[in-house]
N, C-alpha and C positions, 0 to 999 in steps of 0.2 A: 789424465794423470800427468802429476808435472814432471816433466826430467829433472831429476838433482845432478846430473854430471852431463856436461857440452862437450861432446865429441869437436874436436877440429880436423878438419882435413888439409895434410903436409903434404909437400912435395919433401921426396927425400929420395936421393936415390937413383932419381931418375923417376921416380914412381911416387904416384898420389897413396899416400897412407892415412887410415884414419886413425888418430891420437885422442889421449885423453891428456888433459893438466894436472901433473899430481898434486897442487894444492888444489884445485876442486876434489879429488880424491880425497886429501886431507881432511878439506874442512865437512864433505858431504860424508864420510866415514865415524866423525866426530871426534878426532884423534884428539886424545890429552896431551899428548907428548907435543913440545917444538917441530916446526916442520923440520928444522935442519937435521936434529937428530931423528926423525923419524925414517926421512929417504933416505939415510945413510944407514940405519940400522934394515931397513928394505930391500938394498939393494943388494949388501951383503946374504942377508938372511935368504933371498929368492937364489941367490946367484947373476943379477942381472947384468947384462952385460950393453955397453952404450954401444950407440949406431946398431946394435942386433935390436936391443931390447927396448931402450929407448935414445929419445933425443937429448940434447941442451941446449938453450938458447940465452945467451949473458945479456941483461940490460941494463941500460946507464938508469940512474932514479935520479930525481928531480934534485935531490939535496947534495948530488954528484958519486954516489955510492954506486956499488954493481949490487945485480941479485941476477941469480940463475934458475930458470926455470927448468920443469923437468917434463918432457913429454913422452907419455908409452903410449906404443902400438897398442891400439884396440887390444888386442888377443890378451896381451899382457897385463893391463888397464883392467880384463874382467875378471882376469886369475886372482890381481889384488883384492878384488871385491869377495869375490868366494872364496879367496882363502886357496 
């Protein structure tokens, strides 16, 4: 069976954490919704809280723009999947 969702493993902390990407959460979920509104309606809606809950990581994009990625702890990453 194939994995729809790649775990990564961060250092964070001090400590090796394993993460999930929430646009692969996204798109392997099948969200209709925009990602932007969807992690922000997420994060409120859970409570989550960053460096507990999850990461951020800012990248430059080719065309000179930023995007922010979002990464949650495992634990957190499966709570989104079941709900």
């Amino acid at each position: 069976m194939q994995e729809l969702i790649t775990f990564h493993n961060v250092e964070f902390d001090g400590t090796e954490q394993r993460t999930v990407n929430a646009r692969d959460l996204h798109s392997a979920l099948q969200i209709k919704s925009n990602f932007r509104d969807w992690i922000r309606n997420l994060i409120s809606d859970f409570a989550f809280v960053e460096t507990q809950d999850f990461v951020t990581v800012a990248k430059n994009l080719a065309n000179g723009g930023r995007s922010k990625e979002y990464f949650f702890f495992d634990q957190y990453g499966q709570r989104i999947v079941h709900g």
